[in-house]
N, C-alpha and C positions, 0 to 999 in steps of 0.2 A: 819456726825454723824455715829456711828459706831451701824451697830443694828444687828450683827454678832450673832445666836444666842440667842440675849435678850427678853424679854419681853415688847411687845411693844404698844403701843397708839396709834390708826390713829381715828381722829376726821375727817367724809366726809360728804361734804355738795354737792350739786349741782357745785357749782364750785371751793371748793377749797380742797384738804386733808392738813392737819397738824402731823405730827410724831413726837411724843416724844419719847426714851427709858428710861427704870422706873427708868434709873439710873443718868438721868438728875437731873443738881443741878439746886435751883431756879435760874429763870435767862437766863437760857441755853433758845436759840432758837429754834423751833421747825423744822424740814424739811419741806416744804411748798412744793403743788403739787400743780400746776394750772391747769384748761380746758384752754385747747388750743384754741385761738381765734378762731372767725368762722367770715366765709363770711356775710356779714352783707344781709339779706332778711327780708321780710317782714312777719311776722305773726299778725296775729291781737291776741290780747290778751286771748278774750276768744278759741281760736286754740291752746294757748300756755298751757292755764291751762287745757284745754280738753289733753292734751297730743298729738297733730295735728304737735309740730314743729320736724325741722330732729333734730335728735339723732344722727348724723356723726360724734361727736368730742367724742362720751360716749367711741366708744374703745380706741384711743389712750389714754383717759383719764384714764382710766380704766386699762389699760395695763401701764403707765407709775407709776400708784398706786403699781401695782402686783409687778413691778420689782423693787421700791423702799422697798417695804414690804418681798422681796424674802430673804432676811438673817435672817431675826425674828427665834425664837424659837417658839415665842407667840405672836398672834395677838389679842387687844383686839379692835373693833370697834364699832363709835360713831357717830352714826346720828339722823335724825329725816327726820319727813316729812310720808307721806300718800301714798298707792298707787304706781303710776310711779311719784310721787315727793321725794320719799323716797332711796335717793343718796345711802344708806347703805345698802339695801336690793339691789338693782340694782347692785353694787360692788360687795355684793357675790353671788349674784346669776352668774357675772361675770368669779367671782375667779372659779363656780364649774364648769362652762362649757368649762375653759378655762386653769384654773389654778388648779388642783385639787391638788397638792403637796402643793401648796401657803394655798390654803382654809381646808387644813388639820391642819395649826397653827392656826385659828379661834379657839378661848377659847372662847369666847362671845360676845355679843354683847348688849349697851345700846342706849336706846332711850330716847333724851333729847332736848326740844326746844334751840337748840345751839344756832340757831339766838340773842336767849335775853339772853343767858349769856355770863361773861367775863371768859377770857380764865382760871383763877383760880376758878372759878365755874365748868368749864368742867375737869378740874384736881382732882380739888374732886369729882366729880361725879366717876370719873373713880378709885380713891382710896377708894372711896366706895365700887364700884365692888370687887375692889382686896380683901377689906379686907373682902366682905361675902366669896368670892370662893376660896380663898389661903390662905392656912399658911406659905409657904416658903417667901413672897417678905416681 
């Protein structure tokens, strides 16, 4: 996908990104970003939700975000979550430490239980956005 420039959608969760550009017709696939598998260890659950397990895979994950996102014009991004389970605050606070030319295309950001909805729910969510903050798209 060509996002040279455009205006663009990164929906980030904990383990996956999604990229649309606005200029996608229905239909069109999204660019799909994974967390890189990790070594399989033990945590126990309440370690995982206290925020106790490694975070080794968050740069390359993070970093493979940035440079899929590095042509944008315009970033708009879309997460959810709480705290240090909030995959989209973790990402730019990512971009600022790391990537400040990248996190200078940040336009905004929404927050929306993405887990429970379908992926045309999060489409609109985000042409909602557009259409409070832009009159060009």
């Amino acid at each position: 996908m060509d996002l040279n420039g455009k205006f663009v959608i990164a929906v980030i969760t904990r383990d996956e990104t999604r990229i649309w550009s606005t200029d996608a017709k229905r239909g069109d696939i999204p660019t799909t970003i994974a967390l890189p598998p990790v070594d399989h260890h033990h945590v126990r659950e309440a370690q995982h939700h206290g925020g106790h397990e490694s975070t080794k895979n968050d740069r390359p994950y993070h970093e493979a975000i940035a440079q899929a996102l590095r042509p944008a014009g315009e970033i708009l991004l879309i997460g959810h979550g709480k705290g240090k389970g909030n995959s989209m605050l973790q990402f730019v606070q990512f971009l600022e430490s790391h990537h400040h030319d990248i996190a200078a295309h940040v336009v905004g950001t929404v927050e929306e239980d993405i887990v429970a909805m379908t992926e045309p729910e999060i489409l609109a969510a985000a042409r909602k956005w557009i259409a409070a903050h832009r009159t060009f798209i």
